[in-house]
C-alpha positions as a Markdown table, in Angstrom:
| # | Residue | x | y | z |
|---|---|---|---|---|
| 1 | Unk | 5.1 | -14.2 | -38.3 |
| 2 | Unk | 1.5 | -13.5 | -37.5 |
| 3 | Unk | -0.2 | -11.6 | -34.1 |
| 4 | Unk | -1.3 | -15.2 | -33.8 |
| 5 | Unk | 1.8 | -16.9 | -33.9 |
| 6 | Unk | 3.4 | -14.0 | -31.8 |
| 7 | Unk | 0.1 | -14.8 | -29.2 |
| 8 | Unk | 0.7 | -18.2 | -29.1 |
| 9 | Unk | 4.6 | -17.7 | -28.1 |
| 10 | Unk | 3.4 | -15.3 | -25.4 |
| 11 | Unk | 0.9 | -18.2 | -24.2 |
| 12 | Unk | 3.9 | -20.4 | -24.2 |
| 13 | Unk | 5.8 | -19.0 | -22.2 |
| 14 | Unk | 3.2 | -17.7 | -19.3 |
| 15 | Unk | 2.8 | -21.7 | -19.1 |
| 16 | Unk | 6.4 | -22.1 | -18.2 |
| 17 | Unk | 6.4 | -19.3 | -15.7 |
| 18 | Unk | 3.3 | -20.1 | -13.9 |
| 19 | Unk | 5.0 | -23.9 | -13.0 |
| 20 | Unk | 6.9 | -21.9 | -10.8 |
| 21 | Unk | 5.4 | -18.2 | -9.8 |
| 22 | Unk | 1.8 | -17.9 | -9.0 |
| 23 | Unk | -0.1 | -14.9 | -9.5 |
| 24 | Unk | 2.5 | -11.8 | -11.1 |
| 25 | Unk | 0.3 | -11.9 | -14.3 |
| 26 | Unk | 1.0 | -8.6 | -15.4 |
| 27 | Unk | 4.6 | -8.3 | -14.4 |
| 28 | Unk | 4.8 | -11.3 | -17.0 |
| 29 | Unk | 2.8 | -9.2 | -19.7 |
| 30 | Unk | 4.9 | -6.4 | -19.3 |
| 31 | Unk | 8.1 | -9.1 | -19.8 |
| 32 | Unk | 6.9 | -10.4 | -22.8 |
| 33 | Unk | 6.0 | -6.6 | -24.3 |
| 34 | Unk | 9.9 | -5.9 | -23.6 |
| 35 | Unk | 10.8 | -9.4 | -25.1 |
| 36 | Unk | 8.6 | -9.0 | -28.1 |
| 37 | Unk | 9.8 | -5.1 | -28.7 |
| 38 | Unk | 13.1 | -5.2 | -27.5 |
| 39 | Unk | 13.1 | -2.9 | -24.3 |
| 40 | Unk | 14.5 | -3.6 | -20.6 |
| 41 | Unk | 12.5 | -3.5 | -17.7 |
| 42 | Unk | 13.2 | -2.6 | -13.9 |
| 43 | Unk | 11.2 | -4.5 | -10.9 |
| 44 | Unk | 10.7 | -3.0 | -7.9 |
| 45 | Unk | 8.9 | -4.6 | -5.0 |
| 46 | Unk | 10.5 | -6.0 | -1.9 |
| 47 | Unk | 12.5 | -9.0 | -1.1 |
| 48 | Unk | 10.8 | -12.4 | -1.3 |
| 49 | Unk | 7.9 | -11.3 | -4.1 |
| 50 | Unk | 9.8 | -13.6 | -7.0 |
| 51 | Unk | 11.4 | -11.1 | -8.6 |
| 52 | Unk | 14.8 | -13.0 | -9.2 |
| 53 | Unk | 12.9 | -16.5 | -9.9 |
| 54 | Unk | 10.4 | -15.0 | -12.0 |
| 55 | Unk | 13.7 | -13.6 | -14.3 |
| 56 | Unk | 15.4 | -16.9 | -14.1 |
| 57 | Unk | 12.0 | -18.6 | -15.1 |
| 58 | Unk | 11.3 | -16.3 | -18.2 |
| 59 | Unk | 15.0 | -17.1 | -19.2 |
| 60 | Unk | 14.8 | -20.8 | -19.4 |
| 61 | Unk | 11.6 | -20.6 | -21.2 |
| 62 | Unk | 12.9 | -18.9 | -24.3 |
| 63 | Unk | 16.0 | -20.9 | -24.8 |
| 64 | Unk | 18.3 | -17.9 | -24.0 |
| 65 | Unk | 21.3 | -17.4 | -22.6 |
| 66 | Unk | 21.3 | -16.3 | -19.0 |
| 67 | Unk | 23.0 | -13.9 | -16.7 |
| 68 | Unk | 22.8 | -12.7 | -13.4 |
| 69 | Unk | 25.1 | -9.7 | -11.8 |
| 70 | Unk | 24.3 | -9.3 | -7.8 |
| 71 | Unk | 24.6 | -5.8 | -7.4 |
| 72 | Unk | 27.1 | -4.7 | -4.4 |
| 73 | Unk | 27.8 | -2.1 | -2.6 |
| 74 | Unk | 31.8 | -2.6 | -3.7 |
| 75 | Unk | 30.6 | -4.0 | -7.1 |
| 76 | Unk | 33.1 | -2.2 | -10.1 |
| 77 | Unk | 32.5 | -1.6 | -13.7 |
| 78 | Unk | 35.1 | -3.8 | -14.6 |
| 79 | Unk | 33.4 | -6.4 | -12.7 |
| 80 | Unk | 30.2 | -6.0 | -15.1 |
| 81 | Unk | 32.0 | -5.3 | -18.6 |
| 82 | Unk | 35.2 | -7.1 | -18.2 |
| 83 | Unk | 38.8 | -6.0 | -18.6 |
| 84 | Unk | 41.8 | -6.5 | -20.4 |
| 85 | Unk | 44.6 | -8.7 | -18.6 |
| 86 | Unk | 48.1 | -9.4 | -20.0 |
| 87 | Unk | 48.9 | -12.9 | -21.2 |
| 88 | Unk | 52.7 | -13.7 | -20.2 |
| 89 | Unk | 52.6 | -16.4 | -22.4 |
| 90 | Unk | 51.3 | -14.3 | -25.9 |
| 91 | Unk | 52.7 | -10.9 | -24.4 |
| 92 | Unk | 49.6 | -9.6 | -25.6 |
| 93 | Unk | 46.5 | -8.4 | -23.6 |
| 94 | Unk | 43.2 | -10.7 | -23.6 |
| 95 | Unk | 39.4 | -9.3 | -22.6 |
| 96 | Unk | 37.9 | -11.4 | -20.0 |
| 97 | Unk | 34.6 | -10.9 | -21.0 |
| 98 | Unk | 32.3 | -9.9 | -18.1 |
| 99 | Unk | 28.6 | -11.1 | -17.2 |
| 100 | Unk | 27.3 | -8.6 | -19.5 |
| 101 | Unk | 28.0 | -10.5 | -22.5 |
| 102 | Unk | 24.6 | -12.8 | -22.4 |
| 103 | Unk | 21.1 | -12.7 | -24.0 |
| 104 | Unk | 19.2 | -11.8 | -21.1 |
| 105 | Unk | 20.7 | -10.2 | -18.0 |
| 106 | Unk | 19.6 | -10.1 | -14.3 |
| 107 | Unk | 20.5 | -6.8 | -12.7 |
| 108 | Unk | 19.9 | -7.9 | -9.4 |
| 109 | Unk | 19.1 | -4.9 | -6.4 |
| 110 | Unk | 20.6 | -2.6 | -8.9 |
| 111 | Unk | 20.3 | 0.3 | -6.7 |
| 112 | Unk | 22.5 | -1.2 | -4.1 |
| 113 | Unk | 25.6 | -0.1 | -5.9 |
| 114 | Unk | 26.8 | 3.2 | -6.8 |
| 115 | Unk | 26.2 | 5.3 | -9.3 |
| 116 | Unk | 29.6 | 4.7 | -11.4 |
| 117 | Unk | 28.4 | 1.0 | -11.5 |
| 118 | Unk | 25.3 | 1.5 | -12.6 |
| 119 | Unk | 26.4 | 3.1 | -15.4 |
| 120 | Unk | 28.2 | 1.0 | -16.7 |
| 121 | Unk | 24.9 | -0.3 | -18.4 |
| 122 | Unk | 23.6 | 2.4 | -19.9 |
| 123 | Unk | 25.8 | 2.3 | -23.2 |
| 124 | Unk | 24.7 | -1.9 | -23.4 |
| 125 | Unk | 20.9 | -1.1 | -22.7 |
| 126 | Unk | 20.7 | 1.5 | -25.5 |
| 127 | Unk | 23.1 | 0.6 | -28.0 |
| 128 | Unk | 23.9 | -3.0 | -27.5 |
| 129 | Unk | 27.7 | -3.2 | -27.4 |
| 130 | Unk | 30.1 | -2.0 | -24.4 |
| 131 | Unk | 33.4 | 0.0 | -24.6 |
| 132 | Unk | 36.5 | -1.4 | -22.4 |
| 133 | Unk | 39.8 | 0.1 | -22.8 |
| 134 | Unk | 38.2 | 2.5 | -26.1 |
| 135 | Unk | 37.8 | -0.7 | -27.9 |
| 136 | Unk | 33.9 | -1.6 | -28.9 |
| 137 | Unk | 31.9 | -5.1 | -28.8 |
| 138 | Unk | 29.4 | -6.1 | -29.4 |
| 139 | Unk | 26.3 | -7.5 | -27.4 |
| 140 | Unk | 23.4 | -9.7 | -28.9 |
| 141 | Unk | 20.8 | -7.7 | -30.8 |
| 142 | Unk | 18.2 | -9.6 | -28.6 |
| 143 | Unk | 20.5 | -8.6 | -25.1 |
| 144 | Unk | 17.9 | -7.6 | -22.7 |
| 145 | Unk | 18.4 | -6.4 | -18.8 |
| 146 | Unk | 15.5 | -7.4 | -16.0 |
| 147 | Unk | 16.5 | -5.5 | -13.3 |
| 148 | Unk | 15.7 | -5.4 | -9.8 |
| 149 | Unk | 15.4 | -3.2 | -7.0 |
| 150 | Unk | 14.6 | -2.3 | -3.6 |
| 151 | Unk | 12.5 | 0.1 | -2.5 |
| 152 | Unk | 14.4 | 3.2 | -2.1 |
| 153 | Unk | 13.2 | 3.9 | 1.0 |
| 154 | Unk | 15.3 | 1.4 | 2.3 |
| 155 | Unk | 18.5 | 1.4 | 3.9 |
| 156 | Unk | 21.7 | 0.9 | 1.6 |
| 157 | Unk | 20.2 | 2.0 | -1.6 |
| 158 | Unk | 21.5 | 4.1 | -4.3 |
| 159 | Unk | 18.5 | 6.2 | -6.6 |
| 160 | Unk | 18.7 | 5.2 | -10.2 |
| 161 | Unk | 19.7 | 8.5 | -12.0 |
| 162 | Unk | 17.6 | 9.6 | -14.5 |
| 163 | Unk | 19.6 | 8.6 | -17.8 |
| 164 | Unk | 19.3 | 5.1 | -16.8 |
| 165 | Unk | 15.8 | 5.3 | -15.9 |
| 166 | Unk | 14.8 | 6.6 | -19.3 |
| 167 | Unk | 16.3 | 3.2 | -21.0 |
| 168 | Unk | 14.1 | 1.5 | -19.2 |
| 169 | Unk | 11.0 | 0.4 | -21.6 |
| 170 | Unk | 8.5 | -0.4 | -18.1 |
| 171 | Unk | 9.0 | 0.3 | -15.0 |
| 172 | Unk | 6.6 | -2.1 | -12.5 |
| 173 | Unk | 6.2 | -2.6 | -8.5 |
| 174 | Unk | 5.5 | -5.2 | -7.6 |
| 175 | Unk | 3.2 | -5.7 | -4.1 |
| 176 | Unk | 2.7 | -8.7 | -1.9 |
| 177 | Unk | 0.2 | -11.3 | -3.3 |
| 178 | Unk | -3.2 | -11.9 | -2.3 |
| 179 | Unk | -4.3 | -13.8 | 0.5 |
| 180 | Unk | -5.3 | -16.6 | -1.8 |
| 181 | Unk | -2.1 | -16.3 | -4.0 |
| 182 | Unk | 0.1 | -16.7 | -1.1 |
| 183 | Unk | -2.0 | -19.4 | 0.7 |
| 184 | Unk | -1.2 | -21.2 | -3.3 |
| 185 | Unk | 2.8 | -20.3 | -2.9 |
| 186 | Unk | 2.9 | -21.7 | 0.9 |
| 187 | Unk | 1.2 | -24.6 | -0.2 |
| 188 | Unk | 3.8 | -25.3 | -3.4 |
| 189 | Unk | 7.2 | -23.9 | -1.6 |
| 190 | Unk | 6.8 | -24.4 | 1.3 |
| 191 | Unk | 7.4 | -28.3 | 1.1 |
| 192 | Unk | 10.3 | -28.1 | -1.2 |
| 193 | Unk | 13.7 | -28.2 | 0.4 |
| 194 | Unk | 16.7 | -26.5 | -1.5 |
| 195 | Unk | 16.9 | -23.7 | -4.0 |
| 196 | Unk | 14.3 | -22.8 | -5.6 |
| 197 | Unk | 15.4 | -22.4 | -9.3 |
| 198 | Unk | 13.3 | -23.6 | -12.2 |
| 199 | Unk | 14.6 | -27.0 | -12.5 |
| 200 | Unk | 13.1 | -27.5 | -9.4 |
| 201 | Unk | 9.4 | -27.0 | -11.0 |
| 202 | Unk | 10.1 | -28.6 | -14.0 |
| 203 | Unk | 10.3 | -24.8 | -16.5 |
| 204 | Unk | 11.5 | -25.9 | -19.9 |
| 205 | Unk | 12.3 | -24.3 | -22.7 |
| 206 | Unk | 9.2 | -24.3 | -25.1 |
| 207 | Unk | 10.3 | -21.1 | -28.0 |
| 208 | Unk | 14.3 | -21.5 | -29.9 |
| 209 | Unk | 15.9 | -18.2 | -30.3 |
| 210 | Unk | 15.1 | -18.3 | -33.9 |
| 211 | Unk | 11.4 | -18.2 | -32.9 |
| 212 | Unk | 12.5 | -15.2 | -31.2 |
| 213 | Unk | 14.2 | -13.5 | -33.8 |
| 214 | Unk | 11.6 | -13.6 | -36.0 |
| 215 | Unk | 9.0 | -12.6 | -33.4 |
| 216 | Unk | 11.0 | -9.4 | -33.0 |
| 217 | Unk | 11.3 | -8.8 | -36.6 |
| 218 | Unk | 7.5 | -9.0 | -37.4 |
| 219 | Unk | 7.0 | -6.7 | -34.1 |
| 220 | Unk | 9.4 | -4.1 | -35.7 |
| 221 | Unk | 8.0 | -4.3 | -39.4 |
| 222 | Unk | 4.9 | -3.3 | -38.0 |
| 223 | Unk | 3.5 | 0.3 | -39.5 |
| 224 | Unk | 1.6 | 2.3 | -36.8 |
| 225 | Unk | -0.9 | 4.9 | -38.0 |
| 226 | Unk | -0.3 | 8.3 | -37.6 |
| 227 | Unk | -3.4 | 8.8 | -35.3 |
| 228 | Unk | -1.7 | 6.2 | -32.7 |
| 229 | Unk | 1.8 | 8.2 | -33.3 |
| 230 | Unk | -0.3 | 11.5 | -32.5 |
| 231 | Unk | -1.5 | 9.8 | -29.8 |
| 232 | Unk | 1.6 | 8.5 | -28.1 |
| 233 | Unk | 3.0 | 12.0 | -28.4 |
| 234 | Unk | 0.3 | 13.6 | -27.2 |
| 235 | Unk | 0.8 | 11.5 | -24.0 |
| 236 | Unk | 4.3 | 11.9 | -23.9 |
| 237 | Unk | 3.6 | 15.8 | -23.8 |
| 238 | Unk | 1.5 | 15.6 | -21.0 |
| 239 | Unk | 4.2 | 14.2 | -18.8 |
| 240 | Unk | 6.4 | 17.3 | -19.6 |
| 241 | Unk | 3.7 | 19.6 | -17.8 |
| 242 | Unk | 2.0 | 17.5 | -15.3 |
| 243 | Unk | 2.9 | 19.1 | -12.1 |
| 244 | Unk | 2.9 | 15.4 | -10.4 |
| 245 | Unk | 5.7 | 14.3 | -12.1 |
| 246 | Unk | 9.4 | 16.3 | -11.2 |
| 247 | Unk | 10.5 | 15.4 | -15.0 |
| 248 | Unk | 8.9 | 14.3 | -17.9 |
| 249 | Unk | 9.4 | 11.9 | -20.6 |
| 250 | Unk | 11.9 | 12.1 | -23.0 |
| 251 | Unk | 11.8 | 11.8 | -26.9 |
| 252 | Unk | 13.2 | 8.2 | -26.4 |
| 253 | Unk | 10.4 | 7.2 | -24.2 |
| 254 | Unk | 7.7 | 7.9 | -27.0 |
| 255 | Unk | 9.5 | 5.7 | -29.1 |
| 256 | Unk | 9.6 | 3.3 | -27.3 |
| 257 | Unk | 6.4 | 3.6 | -26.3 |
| 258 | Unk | 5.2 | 3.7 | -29.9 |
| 259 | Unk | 6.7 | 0.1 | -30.2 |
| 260 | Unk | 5.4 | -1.5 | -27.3 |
């Protein structure tokens, strides 16, 4: 697949996501950069700026399987993975798989539940696959996490630790629109009744996950010169010694980086 064809997938799917969220242009760019070099990204902004619609939107677009996890205070690993129960009828024990096991997962207000929770994604977001009981399986090699979350200035909110941070390919806020943007969402949501989910403003699916998969594929056959690698690490560096930032960027990121 050509940067052509990859472009005109992008375009595609900013279509289908506009129907629905106005303005948020460069959250979606970052999206499809993740989507396109398989990374996760985390959303913060607060509540009511689309965060959630604008996941479920991206979703429907690209024909993948969705899931959402509504991060609690009370929320347990088990209730993100899964766990093994015991059949009385086989005598054997049976995983009840847990939201986890999707394409495309909504973490949403991720940093309303503890720590212990939280990772409980960290093995999925770098490895693909999830451990429950010491037995291995494994997730979708196109499983991606959107997260959201809160400021953390608010009330009821647990800081991401830094491990789960670094799996995180972008990290975006999100602010309040414009005047003009928000005069255009009043004008289209504010006279529709009901949830607001994309079937309400007609978001279809316009790219088949084999469109995807090969996408991905071309993205990661790509050689990048060494002057761009140089580059990358070079910036990476910087981030180690910049007395603005408490801690630097790890190995991982420039990797990462380097794909995107």
């Amino acid at each position: 697949m050509t940067p052509a064809d990859i472009r005109e997938l992008a375009a595609r799917i900013r279509g289908q996501v506009r129907k629905a969220v106005i303005g948020q242009d460069t959250t979606v760019d970052l999206l499809l950069t993740a989507l396109f070099s398989s990374g996760h990204v985390l959303l913060e902004g607060p509540p009511g700026t689309a965060k959630t619609l604008l996941a479920q939107c991206f979703a429907r677009s690209i024909s993948l399987q969705f899931g959402r996890i509504q991060f609690t205070p009370d929320l347990m690993p088990g209730d993100v993975l899964g766990t093994n129960l015991f059949n009385f009828q086989t005598n054997e024990f049976a995983l009840t798989k847990g939201p986890i096991f999707t394409d495309l997962l909504l973490a949403d207000e991720i940093n309303r539940t503890p720590p212990k929770t939280q990772a409980a994604l960290l093995e999925a977001m770098q490895e693909r696959k999830v451990t429950i009981d010491g037995d291995s399986y494994a997730l979708n090699p196109r499983f991606m996490v959107i997260a959201t979350q809160n400021p953390i200035e608010q009330q009821g909110t647990y800081p991401l630790p830094e491990a789960q941070l670094d799996r995180f390919l972008f990290k975006h806020t999100l602010d309040y629109p414009s005047r003009e943007e928000e005069f255009a969402i009043v004008a289209q949501h504010g006279t529709r009744t009901g949830m607001k989910t994309p079937d309400a403003f007609g978001v279809e699916s316009v790219i088949a996950a084999d469109e995807l998969d090969e996408a991905v594929a071309s993205v990661s056959a790509t050689t990048i010169k060494d002057d761009v690698i140089g580059y990358v690490v070079d910036i990476i560096r910087a981030t180690r010694t910049s007395p603005a930032l408490e801690t630097g960027a790890s190995p991982r990121a420039a990797a990462a980086l380097a794909m995107a």
